[in-house]
Each structure stands twice: as structure tokens, then as C-alpha cells.
C-alpha positions, 0 to 999 in steps of 0.5 A: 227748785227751778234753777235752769241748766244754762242760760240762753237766747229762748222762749224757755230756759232748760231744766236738769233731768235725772234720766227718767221718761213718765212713758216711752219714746218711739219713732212715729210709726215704729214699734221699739222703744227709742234707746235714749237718755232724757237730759234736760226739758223745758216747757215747750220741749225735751232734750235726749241723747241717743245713738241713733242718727234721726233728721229734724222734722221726725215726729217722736211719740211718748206713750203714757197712760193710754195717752200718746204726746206727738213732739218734733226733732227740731234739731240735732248734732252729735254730742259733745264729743262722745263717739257714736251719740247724738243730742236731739232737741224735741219740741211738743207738737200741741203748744197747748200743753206744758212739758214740765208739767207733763213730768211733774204730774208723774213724778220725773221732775220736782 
């Protein structure tokens, strides 16, 4: 079922997600795991939140299946409300390729 989180002025409306990654998501150049929640997605990008405080233009890797797909923080503010978390908008740096789809051929998104 498509029915888009909220509606907006964009390219793209934004999905719901349950909380699943089909990888892992880390900094470019850094080796943990960024510590974060998926919250919605749209085909040219994905929402998180997190504690760590990143500046827009940070390149974030997800790392899947001997693939890595490069997205860019686009752009950040603190969540809502809740102490101490951040809301990021990532964008896919290859406009080629299609978020959602990325999700539902692994099984995060229906």
C-alpha cells in the first residue's frame, strides 16, 4: 500500500518505514556503524534519526551485499523535540537508482 507519510511541496512523497535498514549505514570514511533509526524514504532518498550531530554535505554509505550506495546529508535539524536526537535527510548520490526499490527488493519496505 502506497499511502505517503505526509504530503509536501517535493519531487517525492515520503514513505512510513518500520525501523529496518537492508545494510549498514556508516560515515564515508569511518568504520562503526552509524547508530541511527530509518523513519521514512522516498525514491530519491531516506530519513534517520540519531544521536550524532552530522553537517549537511556528509557523505553516508550503506553497505549491502558487496555493494555500497553513497547518499548525501542534504539536511539536518533536531528532532521534534526529543533531547539530544537529530533528524537527517539523506539523498542518493547515484540519481539512477531508486531508494524504495533498493528496500523492497530486500525485504524492508512493501
Amino acid at each position: 500500500m502506497n499511502i505517503p507519510m505526509f504530503f509536501e511541496k517535493r519531487g517525492n512523497q515520503r514513505r512510513k518505514l518500520t525501523g529496518l535498514l537492508p545494510g549498514r549505514l556508516t560515515v564515508a570514511g569511518a568504520e562503526a556503524s552509524l547508530d541511527c533509526k530509518p523513519v521514512d524514504i522516498s525514491p530519491d532518498g531516506l530519513g534517520i534519526i540519531t544521536k550524532a550531530l552530522l553537517p549537511a554535505g556528509t557523505e553516508i554509505l550503506l553497505s549491502m551485499k558487496g555493494e555500497k550506495i553513497a547518499f548525501e546529508i542534504s539536511w539536518g535539524q533536531p528532532d521534534f523535540g526529543k533531547k539530544d536526537l537529530f533528524r537527517y535527510g539523506l539523498r542518493i548520490k547515484d540519481e539512477s537508482r531508486n531508494v524504495e526499490n533498493i528496500f523492497v527488493d530486500s525485504g524492508c519496505l512493501k
